[in-house]
C-alpha positions as CSV (number, residue, x, y, z in Angstrom):
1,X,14.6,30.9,-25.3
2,X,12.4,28.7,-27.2
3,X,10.7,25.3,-25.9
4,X,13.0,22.9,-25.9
5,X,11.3,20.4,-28.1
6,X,14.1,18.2,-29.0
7,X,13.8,16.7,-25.8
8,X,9.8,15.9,-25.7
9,X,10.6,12.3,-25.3
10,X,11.6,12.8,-22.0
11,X,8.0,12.4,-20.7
12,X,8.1,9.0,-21.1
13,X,10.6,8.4,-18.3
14,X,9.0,10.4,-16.4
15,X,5.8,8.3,-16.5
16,X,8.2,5.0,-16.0
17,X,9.4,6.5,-12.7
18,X,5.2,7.3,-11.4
19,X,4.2,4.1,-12.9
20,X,7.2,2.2,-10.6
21,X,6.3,4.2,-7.9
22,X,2.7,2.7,-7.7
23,X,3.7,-0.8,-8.4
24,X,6.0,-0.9,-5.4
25,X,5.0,2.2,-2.9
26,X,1.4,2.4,-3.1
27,X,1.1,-1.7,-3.2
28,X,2.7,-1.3,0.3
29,X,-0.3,0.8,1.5
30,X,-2.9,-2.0,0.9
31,X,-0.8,-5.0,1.2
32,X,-1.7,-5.5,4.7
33,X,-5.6,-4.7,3.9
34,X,-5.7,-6.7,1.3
35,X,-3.4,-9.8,2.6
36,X,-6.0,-9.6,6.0
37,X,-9.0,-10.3,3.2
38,X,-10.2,-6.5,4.3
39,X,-10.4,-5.7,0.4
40,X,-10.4,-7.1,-2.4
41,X,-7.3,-6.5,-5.5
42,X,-10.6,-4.2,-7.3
43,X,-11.8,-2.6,-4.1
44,X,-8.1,-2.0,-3.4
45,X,-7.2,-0.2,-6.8
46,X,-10.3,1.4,-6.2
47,X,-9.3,3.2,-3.5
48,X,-6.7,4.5,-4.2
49,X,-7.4,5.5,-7.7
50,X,-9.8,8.0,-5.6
51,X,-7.6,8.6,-2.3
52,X,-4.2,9.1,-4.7
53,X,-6.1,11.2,-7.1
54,X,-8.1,13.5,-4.7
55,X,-4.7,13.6,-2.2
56,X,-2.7,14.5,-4.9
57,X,-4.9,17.4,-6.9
58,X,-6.6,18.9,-4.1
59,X,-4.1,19.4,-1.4
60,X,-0.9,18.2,-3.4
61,X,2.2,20.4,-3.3
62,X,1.9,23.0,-5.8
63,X,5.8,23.0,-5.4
64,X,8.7,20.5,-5.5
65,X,11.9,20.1,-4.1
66,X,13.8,19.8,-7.2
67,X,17.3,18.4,-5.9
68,X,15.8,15.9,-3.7
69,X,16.4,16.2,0.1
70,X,19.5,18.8,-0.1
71,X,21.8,16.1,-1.0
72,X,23.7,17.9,-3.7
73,X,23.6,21.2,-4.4
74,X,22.7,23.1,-7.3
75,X,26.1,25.0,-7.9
76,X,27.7,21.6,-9.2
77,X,25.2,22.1,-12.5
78,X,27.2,25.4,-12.9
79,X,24.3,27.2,-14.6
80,X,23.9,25.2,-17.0
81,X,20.0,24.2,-17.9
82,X,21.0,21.3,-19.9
83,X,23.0,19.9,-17.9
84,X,20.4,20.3,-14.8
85,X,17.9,18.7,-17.0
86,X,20.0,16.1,-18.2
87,X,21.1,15.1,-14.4
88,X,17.5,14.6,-13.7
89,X,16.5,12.7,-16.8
90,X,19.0,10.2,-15.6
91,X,18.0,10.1,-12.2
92,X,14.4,9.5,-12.9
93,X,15.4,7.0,-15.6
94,X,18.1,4.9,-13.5
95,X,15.5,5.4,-10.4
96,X,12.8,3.7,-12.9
97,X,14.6,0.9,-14.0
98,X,15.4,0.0,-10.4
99,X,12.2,-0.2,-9.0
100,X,10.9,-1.8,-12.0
101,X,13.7,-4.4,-11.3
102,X,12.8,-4.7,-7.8
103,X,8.8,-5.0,-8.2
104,X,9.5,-7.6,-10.6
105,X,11.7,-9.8,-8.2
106,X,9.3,-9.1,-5.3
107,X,11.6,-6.6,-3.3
108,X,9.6,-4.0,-1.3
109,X,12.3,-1.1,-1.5
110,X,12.0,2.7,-0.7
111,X,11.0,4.8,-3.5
112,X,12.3,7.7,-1.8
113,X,16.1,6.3,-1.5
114,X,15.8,4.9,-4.9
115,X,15.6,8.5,-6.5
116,X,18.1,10.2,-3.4
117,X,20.8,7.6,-4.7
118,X,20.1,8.6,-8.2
119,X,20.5,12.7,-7.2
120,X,23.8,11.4,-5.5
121,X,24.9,9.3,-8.4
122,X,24.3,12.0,-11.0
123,X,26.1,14.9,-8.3
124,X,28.9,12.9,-8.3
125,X,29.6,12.3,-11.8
126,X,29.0,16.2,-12.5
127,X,30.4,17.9,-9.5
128,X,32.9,15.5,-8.0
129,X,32.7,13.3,-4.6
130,X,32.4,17.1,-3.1
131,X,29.1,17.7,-4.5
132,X,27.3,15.3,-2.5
133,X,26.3,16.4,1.5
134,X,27.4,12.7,2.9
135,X,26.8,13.9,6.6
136,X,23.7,14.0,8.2
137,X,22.8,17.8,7.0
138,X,20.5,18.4,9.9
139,X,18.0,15.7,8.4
140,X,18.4,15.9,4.8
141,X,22.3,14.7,4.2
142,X,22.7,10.7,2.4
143,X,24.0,9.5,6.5
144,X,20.0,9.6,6.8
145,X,19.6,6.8,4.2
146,X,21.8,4.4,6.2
147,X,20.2,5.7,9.6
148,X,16.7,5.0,8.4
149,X,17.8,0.7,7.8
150,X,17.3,0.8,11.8
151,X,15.7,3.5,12.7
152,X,12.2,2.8,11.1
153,X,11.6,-0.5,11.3
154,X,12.2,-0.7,15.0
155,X,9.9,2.4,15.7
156,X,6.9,0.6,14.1
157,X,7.8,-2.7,15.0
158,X,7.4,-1.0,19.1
159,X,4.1,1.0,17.9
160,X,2.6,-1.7,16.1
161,X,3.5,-4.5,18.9
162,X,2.2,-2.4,21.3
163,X,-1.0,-1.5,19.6
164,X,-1.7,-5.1,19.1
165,X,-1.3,-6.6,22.3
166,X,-3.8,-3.9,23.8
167,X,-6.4,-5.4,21.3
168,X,-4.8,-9.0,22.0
169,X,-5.6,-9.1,25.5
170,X,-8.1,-5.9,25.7
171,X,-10.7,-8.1,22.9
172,X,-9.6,-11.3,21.4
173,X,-8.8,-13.4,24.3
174,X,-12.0,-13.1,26.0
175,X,-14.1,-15.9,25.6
176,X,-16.9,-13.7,24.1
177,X,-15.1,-11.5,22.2
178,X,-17.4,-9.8,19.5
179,X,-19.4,-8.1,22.1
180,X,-15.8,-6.6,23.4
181,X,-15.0,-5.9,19.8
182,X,-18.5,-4.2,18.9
183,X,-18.0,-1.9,22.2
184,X,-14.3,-1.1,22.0
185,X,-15.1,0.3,17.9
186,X,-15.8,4.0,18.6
187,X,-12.8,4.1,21.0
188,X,-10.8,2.4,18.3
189,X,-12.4,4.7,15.4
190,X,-11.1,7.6,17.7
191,X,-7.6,6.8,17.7
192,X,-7.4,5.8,14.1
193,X,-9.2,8.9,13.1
194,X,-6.9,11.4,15.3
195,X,-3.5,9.6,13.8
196,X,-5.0,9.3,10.2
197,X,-5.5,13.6,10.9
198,X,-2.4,14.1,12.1
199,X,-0.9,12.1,8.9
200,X,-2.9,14.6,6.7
201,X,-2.2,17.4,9.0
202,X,1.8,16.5,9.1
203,X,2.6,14.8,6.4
204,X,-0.3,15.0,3.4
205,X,-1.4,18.3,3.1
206,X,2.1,20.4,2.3
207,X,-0.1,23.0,0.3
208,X,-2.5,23.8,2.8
209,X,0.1,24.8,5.2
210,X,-1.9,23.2,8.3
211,X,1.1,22.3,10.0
212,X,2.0,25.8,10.8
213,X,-1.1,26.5,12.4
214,X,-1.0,27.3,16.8
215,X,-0.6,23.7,19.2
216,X,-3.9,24.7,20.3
217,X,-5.8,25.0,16.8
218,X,-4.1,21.7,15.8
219,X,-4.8,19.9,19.0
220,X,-8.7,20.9,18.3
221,X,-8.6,20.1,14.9
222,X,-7.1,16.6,15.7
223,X,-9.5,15.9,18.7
224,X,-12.2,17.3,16.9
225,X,-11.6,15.4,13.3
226,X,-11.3,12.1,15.6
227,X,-14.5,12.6,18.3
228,X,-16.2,13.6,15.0
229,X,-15.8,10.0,13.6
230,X,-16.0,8.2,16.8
231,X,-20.2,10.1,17.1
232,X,-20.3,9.0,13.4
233,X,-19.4,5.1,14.2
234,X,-21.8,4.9,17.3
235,X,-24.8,6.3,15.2
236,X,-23.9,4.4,12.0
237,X,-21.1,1.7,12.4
238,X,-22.6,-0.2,15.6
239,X,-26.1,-0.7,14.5
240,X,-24.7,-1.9,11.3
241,X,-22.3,-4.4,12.6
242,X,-25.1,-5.7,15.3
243,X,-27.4,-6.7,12.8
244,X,-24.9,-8.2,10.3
245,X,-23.3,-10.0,12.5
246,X,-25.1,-10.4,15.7
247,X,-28.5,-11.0,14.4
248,X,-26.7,-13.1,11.5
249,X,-29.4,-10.8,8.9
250,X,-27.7,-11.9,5.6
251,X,-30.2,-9.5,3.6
252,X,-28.7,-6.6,4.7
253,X,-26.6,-4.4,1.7
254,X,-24.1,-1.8,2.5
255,X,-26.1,1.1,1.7
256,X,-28.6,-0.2,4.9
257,X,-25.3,1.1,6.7
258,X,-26.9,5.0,6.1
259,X,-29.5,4.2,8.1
260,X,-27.9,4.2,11.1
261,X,-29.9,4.1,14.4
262,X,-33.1,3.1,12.6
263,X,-31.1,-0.5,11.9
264,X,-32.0,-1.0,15.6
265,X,-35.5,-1.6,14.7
266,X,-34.9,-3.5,11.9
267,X,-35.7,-7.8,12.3
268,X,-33.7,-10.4,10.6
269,X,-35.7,-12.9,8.5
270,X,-37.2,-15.7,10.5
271,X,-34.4,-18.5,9.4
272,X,-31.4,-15.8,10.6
273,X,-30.1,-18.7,13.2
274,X,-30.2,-21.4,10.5
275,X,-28.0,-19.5,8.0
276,X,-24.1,-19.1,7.9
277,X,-22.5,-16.1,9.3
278,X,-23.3,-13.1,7.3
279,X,-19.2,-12.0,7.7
280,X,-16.7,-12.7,5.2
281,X,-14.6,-15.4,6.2
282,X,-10.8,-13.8,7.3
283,X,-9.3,-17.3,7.7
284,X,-6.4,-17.5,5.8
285,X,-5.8,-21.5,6.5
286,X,-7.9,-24.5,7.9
287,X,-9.0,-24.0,12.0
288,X,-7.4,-25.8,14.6
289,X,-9.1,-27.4,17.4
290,X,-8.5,-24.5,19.7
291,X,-9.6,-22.0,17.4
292,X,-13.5,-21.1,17.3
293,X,-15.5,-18.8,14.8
294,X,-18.7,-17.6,15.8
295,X,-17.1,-15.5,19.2
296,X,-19.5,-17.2,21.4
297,X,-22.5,-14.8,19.5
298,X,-26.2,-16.1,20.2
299,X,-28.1,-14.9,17.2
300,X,-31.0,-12.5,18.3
301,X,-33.9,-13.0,16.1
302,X,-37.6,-11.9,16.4
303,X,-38.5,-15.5,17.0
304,X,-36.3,-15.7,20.4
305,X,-34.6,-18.9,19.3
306,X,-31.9,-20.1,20.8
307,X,-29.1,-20.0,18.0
308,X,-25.9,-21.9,18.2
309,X,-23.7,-22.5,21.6
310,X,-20.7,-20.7,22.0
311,X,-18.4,-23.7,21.5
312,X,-20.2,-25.0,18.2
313,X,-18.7,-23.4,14.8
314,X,-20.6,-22.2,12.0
315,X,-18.5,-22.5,9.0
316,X,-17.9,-25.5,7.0
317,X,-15.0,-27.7,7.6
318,X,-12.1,-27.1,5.4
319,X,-9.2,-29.3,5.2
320,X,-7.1,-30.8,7.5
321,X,-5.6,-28.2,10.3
322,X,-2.4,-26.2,9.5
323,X,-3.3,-26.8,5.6
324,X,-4.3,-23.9,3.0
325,X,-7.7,-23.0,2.5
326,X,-9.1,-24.3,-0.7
327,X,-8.5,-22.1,-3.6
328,X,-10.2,-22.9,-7.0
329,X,-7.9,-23.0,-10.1
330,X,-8.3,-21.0,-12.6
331,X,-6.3,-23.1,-14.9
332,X,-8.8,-25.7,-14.7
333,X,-11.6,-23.6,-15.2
334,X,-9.7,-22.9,-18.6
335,X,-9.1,-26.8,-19.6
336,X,-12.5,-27.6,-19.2
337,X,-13.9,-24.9,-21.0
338,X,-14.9,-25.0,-24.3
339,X,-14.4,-22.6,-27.1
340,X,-17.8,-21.2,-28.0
341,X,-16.0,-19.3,-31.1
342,X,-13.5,-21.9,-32.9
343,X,-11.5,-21.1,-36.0
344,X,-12.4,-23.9,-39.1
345,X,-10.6,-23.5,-42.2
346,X,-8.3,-20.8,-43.1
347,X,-7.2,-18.5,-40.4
348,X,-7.5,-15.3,-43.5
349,X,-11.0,-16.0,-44.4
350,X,-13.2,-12.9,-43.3
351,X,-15.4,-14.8,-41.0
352,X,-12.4,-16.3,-38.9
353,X,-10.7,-12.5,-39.0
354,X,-13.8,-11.4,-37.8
355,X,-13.2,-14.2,-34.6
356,X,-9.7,-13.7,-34.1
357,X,-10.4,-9.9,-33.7
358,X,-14.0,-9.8,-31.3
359,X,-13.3,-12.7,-29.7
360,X,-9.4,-13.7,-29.5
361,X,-7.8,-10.4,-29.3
362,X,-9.7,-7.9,-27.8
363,X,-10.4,-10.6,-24.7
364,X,-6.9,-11.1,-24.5
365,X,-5.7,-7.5,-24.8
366,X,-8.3,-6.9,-21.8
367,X,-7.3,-10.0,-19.6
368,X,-3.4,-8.9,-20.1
369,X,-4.4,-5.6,-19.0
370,X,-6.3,-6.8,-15.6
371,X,-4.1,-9.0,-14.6
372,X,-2.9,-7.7,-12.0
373,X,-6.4,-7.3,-10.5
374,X,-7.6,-10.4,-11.2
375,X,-4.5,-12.0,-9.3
376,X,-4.8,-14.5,-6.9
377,X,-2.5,-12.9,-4.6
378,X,-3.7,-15.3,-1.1
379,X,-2.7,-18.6,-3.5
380,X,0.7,-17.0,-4.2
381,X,1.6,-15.8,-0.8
382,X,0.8,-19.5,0.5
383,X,3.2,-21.0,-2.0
384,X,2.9,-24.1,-3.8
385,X,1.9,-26.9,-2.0
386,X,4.5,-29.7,-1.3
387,X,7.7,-27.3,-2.3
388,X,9.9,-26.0,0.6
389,X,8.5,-22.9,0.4
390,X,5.0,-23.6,0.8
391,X,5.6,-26.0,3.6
392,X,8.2,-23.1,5.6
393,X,4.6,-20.4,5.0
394,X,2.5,-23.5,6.6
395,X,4.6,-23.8,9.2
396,X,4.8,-19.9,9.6
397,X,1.4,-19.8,9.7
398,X,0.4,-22.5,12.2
399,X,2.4,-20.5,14.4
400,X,-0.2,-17.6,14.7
401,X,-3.5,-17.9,16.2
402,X,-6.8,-17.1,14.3
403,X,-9.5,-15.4,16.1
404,X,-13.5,-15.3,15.4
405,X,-14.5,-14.2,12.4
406,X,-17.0,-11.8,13.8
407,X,-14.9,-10.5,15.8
408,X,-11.8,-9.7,12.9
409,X,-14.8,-7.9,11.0
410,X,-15.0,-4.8,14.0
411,X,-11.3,-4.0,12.9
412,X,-11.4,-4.5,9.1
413,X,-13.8,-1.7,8.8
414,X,-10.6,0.5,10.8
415,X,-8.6,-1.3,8.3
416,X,-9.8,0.5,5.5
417,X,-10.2,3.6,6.5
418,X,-6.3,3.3,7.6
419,X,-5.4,2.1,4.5
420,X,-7.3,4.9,2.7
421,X,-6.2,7.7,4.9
422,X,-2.6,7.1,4.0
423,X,-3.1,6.6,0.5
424,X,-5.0,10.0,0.9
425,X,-1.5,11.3,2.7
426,X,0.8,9.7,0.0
427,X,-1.2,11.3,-3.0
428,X,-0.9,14.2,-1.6
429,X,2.8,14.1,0.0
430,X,5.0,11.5,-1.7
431,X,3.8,11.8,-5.2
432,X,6.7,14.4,-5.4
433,X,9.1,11.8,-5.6
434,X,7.7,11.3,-9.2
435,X,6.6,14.9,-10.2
436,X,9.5,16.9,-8.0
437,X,12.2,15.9,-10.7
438,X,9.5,16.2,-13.3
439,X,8.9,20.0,-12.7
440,X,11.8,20.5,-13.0
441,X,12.9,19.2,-16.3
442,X,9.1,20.3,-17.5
443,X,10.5,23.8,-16.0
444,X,14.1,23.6,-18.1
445,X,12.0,22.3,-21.2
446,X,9.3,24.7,-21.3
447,X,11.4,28.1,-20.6
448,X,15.2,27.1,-21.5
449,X,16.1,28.7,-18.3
450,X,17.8,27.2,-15.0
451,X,15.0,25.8,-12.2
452,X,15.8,26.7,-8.4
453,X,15.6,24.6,-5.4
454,X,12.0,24.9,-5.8
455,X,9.6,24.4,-9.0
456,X,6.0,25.0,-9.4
457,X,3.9,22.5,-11.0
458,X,1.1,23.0,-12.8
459,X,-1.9,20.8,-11.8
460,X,-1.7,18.9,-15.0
461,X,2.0,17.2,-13.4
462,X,-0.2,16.3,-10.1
463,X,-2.9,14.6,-12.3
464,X,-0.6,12.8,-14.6
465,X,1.4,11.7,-11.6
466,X,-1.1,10.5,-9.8
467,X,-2.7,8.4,-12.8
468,X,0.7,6.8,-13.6
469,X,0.9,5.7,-10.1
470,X,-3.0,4.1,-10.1
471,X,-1.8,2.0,-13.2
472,X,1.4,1.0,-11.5
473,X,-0.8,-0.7,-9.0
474,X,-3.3,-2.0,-10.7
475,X,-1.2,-3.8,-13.2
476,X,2.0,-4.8,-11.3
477,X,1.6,-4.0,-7.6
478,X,0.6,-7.5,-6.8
479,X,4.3,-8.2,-7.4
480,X,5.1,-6.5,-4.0
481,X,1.9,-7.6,-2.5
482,X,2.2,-11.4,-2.5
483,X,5.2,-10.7,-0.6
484,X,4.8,-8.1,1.8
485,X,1.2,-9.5,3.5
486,X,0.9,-13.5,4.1
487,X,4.5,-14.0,2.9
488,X,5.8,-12.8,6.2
489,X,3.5,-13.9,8.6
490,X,-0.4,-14.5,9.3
491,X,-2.7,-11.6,8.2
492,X,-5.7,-10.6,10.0
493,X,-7.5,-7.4,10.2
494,X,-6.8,-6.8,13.8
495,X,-3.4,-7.6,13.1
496,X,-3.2,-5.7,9.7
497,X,-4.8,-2.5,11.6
498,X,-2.2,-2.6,14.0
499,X,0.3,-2.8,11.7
500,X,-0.9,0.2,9.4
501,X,-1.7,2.5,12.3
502,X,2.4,1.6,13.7
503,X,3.6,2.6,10.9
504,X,1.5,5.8,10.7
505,X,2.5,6.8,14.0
506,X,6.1,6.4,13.5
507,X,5.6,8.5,10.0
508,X,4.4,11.4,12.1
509,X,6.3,11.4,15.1
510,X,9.8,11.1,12.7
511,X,8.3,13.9,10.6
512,X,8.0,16.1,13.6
513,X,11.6,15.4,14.6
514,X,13.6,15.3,11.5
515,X,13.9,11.2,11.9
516,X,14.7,10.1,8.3
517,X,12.0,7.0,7.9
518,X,10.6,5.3,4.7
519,X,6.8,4.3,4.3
520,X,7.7,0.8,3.4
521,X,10.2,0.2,5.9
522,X,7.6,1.2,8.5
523,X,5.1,-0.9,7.4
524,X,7.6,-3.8,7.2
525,X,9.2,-3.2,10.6
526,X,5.8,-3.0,12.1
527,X,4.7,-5.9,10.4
528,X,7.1,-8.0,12.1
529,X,6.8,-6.2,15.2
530,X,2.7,-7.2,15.3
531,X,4.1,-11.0,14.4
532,X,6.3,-11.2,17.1
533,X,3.2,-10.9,19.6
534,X,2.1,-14.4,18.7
535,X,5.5,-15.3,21.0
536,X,7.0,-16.9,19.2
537,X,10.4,-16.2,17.0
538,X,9.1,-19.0,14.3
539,X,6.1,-16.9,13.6
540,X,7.8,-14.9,11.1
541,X,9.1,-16.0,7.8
542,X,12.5,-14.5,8.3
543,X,14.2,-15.5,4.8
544,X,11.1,-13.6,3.5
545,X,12.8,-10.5,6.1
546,X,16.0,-11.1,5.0
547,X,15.4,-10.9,1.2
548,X,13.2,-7.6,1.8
549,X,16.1,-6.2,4.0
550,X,18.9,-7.1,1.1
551,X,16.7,-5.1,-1.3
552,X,16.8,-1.8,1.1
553,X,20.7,-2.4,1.4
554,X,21.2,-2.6,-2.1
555,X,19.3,0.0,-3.4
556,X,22.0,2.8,-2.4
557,X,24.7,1.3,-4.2
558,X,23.4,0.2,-7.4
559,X,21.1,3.2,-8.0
560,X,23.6,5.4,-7.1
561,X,26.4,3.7,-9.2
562,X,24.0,3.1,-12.3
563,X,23.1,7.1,-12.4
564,X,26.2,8.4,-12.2
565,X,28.0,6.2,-14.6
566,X,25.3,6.8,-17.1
567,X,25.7,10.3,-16.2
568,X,29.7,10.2,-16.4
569,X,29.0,8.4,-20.2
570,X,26.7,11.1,-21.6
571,X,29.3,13.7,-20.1
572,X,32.0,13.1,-21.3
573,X,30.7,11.4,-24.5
574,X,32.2,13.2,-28.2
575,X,29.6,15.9,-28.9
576,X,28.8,16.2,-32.9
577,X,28.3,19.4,-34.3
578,X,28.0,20.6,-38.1
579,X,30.9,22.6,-39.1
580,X,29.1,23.9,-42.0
C-alpha cells in the first residue's frame, strides 16, 4: 500500500505532544536544582539538551509500546489501520493540549497519565466501556493511575525525609559544618552515584537490556559505577572545594578542577582573607540572627593570617530578616535606557526599514525566543511583594532554616550530577511517552499496514523527540518551575539533593516491583517530605500542594473525556465520497 501522504500533517501533533512533554516533565527534573541556585535557567537547558539527547539516541528504546501500558487492547481497532492511526492522532493531540493547558496555569501533572487517559478515552469511544482493562492488570490496568495519587508521593516524601535528616543532623548542625560537609562528599558521591546507576540500569537504558543481567554482575556494576566516582571526587572534587572555599582563592576557574591533587600545592593570592567568599551565595531571603554564613571556616593562606572568627559573617547585609533578597528589575533597566537606533520621519523610508528590521525585529524575534531562559524564575517564585501571596511565601520561608553557604556548596555539586543523571534516564526511558504513539502512526503512515503492540523506531523519531522536548524547556518550562521549587517551600542544595535522590529511589524500587509511580509526583511528594524536617507543618506552602494535587486528580477525567469525545465525533461523523 502506498504512503499514506494525505495524512503528513500529522507530525505536527506529534511535535506538540514532545514539546509539552519538556515544558512540564523535564522542567520537573531541574526545578529543584535550579530553585536551590545549583544552576542557572542556561546551565539548566544546557543540560539537558546534552543528557536528553545522548539518553535518548544512544541507549533509547529502539522499540515502543504502542497502546500505552496495556490499557486497551488492540482488537477494539478491529484491523483497521486507519482507525489505529486515527485513535492515536487524537490521543497525542487531546494529551498535547492538556499539558499545554496545564504548563500554562502552573500545574505540574504526569505526562505519563495524560497520554494513558487519552488511550482510555479513544478505547472507549471505539471499542465500548469493555475495551478498556479498568482493574489493576498486574501493573499496567488504569486502577494504577488512581493508586499512584498515594502511592508515590508518600514513598519519596519517607526517602527524601529520611535522607535529609541524616545530612541535617550528620553536617549542618555542627557548629563547624564545612569541614563535615567537605569530608562526608565522597561518601555522599557514592550513594548518589550507585542510585543514579541503578536509575540507568532499571529504568534508562531499556535497549541495552542491563536489567536482565545476573544479581551478582549488577550488584558489581552498581558498586563499581559508584566507588568509581567516590576515587574520582577524593582526587578531583575535595582539593577543588578546599581551595575555593577554604582558602577563599577567588582566581580559581573550573577547569583548575582537572587538576586534582596538584590543587593541594596551589597558594591563594596574598589578600584571600580580605575577599568575599569565593561560593555563590544559595540564600534565597535576608539571614536571621541565628543564621551564620562562613561555617565557622578560618581562611588558610600562605601568609598564616588569621581570617575571620567563626561567629563574624562575610556577606553583605541584605534587607531586613524574613524579607526577599534584592532582585534587580529588568523593567527598569528598560525605562532608563535609551534608544541608540530611533525611527525619525516616515516609518517606509529605506533607512528606518533598514532599523525596524536589524534592530527592532530581529532583537525582538530573539528575546521572544529566550524568554524562557532569561526568566527570573527566584523573583516569581517569591511573589510580589505586599500581595497575599508574596507575604504567605515569606512567611513559608521564615519557617526554614538557612545553612552556611560553604557548606550548601559540598551538596550542590551532588545536585547536579542528580539532576543530570535522571535527565540522562528520562531521555532515554520516558521519551516514549512522545515517540511510542509516534511510531506507531509513522508505522501506519509509512506502510498502510496495522502496527502491533510493539513498533520500531527509527533513530530519526528518538532525535526528533528529544529536540522537541529541549525546546519545550527552554521556552516554557519555567511555567512549571516557578511553581514546583521555592513556591512550595525553601530550596537549598542539601535540601534539593535530598529531594532528587528520594524521588530516584522511589523510581527504582516501584520499577522493580510493579508499583505504578509518576516522576513528578515523586519529586513533589518528596519535596514536601524534605520540608516537613524543618518541623514544622507551616513550612510548606500547602495551597501551592493543593493546586498541584487538583491538577493530578483532574487530569484522568478531562483527558480521558476530551479524547474520546473527539474520537466519538470523527467516528461517527458523515463520511463524503465521490459517486462519480
Amino acid at each position: 500500500m502506498p504512503v499514506m501522504h494525505e495524512y503528513d500533517y500529522l507530525t505536527i501533533f506529534c511535535a506538540l505532544d514532545a514539546f509539552n512533554i519538556g515544558a512540564n516533565d523535564v522542567a520537573n527534573s531541574f526545578a529543584t536544582s535550579i530553585a536551590s541556585k545549583s544552576l542557572t535557567m542556561r546551565q539548566a537547558v544546557l543540560a539537558a539538551a546534552v543528557m536528553e539527547f545522548t539518553g535518548a539516541v544512544a541507549v533509547g528504546a529502539r522499540t515502543a509500546d504502542t497502546i500505552k501500558n496495556g490499557i486497551i487492547s488492540s482488537s477494539v481497532f478491529q484491523g483497521e489501520p486507519s482507525v489505529q492511526l486515527l485513535a492515536f492522532t487524537v490521543a497525542l493531540t487531546c494529551s498535547a493540549s492538556w499539558l499545554m493547558v496545564c504548563t500554562r496555569y502552573s500545574w505540574p501533572v504526569s505526562t505519563t497519565y495524560s497520554i494513558v487517559s487519552a488511550v482510555a478515552g479513544v478505547g472507549v469511544a471505539t471499542g465500548g466501556a469493555d475495551s478498556v482493562n479498568w482493574g489493576w492488570n498486574g501493573g499496567k490496568g488504569l486502577a494504577t493511575i488512581f493508586a499512584g495519587f498515594g502511592i508515590a508521593p508518600a514513598l519519596a516524601g519517607g526517602f527524601g525525609a529520611v535522607l535529609y535528616l541524616f545530612v541535617k543532623f550528620g553536617v549542618l548542625y555542627r557548629k563547624n559544618s564545612f569541614p563535615y560537609a567537605l569530608a562526608c562528599g565522597p561518601l555522599v558521591f557514592f550513594l548518589a552515584s550507585a542510585v543514579m546507576t541503578m536509575a540507568i540500569v532499571f529504568k534508562g537504558s531499556p535497549s541495552l537490556g542491563l536489567d536482565e543481567l545476573p544479581s551478582n554482575h549488577l550488584a558489581a556494576a552498581v558498586v563499581g559505577s559508584a566507588s568509581v566516582v567516590m576515587v574520582l571526587s577524593i582526587l578531583f572534587w575535595v582539593p577543588y572545594v578546599y581551595c575555593k572555599v577554604a582558602r577563599k582563592d577567588y582566581t580559581i576557574r573550573f577547569y583548575h578542577f582537572f587538576l586534582g591533587p596538584a590543587l593541594w600545592f596551589r597558594q591563594p593570592p596574598a589578600d584571600a582573607a580580605d575577599k568575599l567568599a569565593a561560593v555563590a551565595d544559595y540564600r534565597i531571603r535576608a539571614d536571621r540572627p541565628d543564621e551564620v554564613h562562613n561555617g565557622g571556616i578560618k581562611p588558610a593562606t600562605s601568609d598564616a593570617e588569621s581570617g575571620p572568627s567563626s561567629d563574624e559573617k562575610i556577606y553583605e547585609e541584605g534587607p531586613p530578616a524574613g524579607q526577599p533578597l534584592h532582585h534587580d528589575s529588568a523593567l527598569n533597566q528598560e525605562v532608563e535606557k535609551v534608544d541608540p537606533h530611533p525611527i525619525e520621519g516616515a516609518w517606509a523610508e529605506p533607512k528606518n526599514l533598514w532599523i525596524i528590521l536589524r534592530y527592532k525585529s530581529v532583537p525582538w524575534i530573539w528575546n521572544t525566543l529566550t524568554h524562557g531562559m532569561r526568566y527570573d524564575i527566584h523573583k516569581a517564585q517569591a511573589g510580589v511583594a505586599g500581595t497575599a501571596e508574596g507575604r504567605r511565601i515569606q512567611a513559608v520561608y521564615e519557617r526554614a532554616k538557612q545553612y552556611p553557604n560553604e557548606t550548601e556548596a559540598c551538596f550542590s555539586f551532588v545536585q547536579v550530577l542528580t539532576a543530570c543523571v535522571n535527565s540522562f534516564a528520562h531521555g532515554a526511558n520516558d521519551v516514549g511517552n512522545a515517540i511510542g504513539p509516534y511510531a506507531a502512526i509513522y508505522h501506519i503512515w509509512s506502510t498502510g499496514e496495522f502496527a502491533g503492540k510493539k513498533a520500531d523506531v527509527p533513530i530519526w523519531i528518538l532525535v526528533f523527540g528529544a529536540a522537541m522536548i529541549v525546546i519545550g524547556l527552554a521556552t516554557y518550562g519555567y511555567n512549571i518551575m516557578k511553581v514546583l521549587g521555592n513556591k512550595i517551600t525553601l530550596h537549598s542544595p542539601s535540601r534539593g539533593f535530598s529531594m532528587e535522590l528520594g524521588a530516584a529511589i522511589t523510581v527504582i524500587l516501584a520499577s522493580q516491583y510493579g508499583l505504578p509511580v509518576s516522576t513528578t509526583m515523586c519529586i513533589t511528594g518528596s519535596t514536601i517530605g524534605v520540608a516537613l524536617c524543618n518541623g514544622d507543618l507551616r513550612s510548606v506552602n500547602w495551597r501551592a500542594v493543593g493546586w498541584i494535587f487538583l491538577g493530578w486528580v483532574i487530569t484522568v477525567p478531562v483527558v480521558g473525556t476530551l479524547a474520546g469525545v473527539v474520537m466519538g465525533f470523527i467516528l461517527n461523523a458523515p463520511h463524503f465520497r465521490s459517486t462519480a
